[in-house]
C-alpha positions, 0 to 999 in steps of 0.5 A, a space after each residue: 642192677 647195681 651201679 659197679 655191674 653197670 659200670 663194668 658192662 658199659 666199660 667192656 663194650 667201650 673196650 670192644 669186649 661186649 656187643 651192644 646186642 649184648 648189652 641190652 640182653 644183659 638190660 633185658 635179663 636184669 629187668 625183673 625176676 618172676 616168681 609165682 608170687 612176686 616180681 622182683 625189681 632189680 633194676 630199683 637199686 638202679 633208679 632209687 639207689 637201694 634194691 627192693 625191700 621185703 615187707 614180711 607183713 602178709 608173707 609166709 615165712 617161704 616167699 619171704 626166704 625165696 625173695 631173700 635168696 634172690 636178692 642176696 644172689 644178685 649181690 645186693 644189700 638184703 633188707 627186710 621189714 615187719 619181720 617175725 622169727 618164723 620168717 628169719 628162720 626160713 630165711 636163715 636156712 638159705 643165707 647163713 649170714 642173715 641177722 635178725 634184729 628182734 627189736 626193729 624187726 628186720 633181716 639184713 644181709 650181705 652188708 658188706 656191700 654197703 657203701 657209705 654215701 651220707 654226706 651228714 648223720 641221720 638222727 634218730 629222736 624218740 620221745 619215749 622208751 615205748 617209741 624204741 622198736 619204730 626208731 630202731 627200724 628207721 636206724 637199721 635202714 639209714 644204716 644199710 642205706 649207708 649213712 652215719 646214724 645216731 642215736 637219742 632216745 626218751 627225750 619227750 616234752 614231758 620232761 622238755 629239759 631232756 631234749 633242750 639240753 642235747 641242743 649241740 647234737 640236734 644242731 650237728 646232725 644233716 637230717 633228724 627223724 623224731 619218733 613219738 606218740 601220745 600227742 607227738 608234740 616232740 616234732 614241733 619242738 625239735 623243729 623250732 631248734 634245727 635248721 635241717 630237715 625234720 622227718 616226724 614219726 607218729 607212733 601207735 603208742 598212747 592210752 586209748 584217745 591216741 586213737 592208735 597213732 592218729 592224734 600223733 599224725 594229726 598233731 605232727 601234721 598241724 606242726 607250727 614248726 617249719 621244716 617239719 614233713 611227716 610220714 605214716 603211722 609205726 613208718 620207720 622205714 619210710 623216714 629213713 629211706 626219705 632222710 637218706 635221699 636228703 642225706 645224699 644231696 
């Protein structure tokens, strides 16, 4: 249920337009969509501020198209994660409008319903190229979620001058997200400049000992650096949805 629907519902009832028996059957309808394979929320844009979001991963190409048709249906932002081609094709064929980002791996849709509600600029660190497909989802996502994003990316401590010199943009930003593998090294030292929240990635990226994101984690975990919280290994997604909630206080 999106915000303006409520507000209109509850405005008509005040005017004497809409009974409260109505009401709350326009409440009850608008609970949650049941198909045979999934039970759509609408009501989280409500609570959390965005409508639910389709993880492909594990989804034919089929349920992810139906799920797409009925969010963009009830007037929401579309958003969808861990997207292959195959998926964006199925999905494509029901909402003309649909866009693919073939280096994030999302679906959006009906972003003209976006509103910006960021009160800063959500940054996006990388410590290396490699790190670009992670940071490039938690980009898209802050973006749909309505913020201002920005961008810095291959800036690791392997050549720890790149990110020193960029110090001014570190500092001007309300929230960063730092996304690194390796030894993720690049979330203390960011979090030793700031005096915003810090989101740390751990990415897969690394030779064989990054044990496929886990020294990351574990590095980024044992962070000395105040202010400096971390999520899950490749999660883009959850850092930007973590940094946009920040964001709108």
């Amino acid at each position: 249920m999106r915000r303006s629907y409520l507000q209109n519902l509850l405005k008509r009832y005040k005017l004497g337009k809409l009974s409260a028996e109505q009401v709350l059957e326009a409440f009850a309808s608008d609970e949650a969509d049941n198909l045979e394979f999934a039970t759509l929320d609408h009501q989280r844009e409500l609570r959390q501020g965005f409508p639910e979001v389709i993880l492909c991963a594990g989804k034919t190409p089929e349920q992810v198209a139906e799920i797409a048709e009925r969010i963009v249906a009830h007037g929401s932002v579309l958003l969808a994660t861990r997207a292959e081609r195959k998926h964006f094709l199925a999905v494509r064929k029901r909402i003309r409008r649909a866009t693919f980002n073939t280096v994030a791996h999302t679906i959006t849709a009906n972003e003209g319903k976006v509103r910006p509600s960021g009160r800063g600029t959500i940054l996006v660190v990388t410590a290396g190229t490699s790190d670009i497909p992670v940071a490039e989802e938690a980009l898209i996502t802050a973006s749909v979620m309505g913020n201002r994003v920005d961008k810095l990316f291959d800036v690791g401590v392997a050549g720890i001058h790149r990110v020193l010199s960029k110090t001014k943009k570190l500092r001007s930003a309300s929230v960063i997200i730092v996304v690194a593998g390796m030894e993720g090294a690049l979330a203390s030292v960011v979090g030793g400049l700031v005096n915003v929240p810090v989101i740390a990635v751990p990415t897969s990226t690394g030779y064989g000992a990054s044990f496929g994101g886990v020294s990351a984690l574990l590095g980024m975990l044992n962070s000395c650096a105040a202010g400096v919280t971390v999520v899950n290994i490749d999660n883009g997604f959850g850092a930007a949805f973590a940094a946009s909630l920040i964001n709108r206080k």
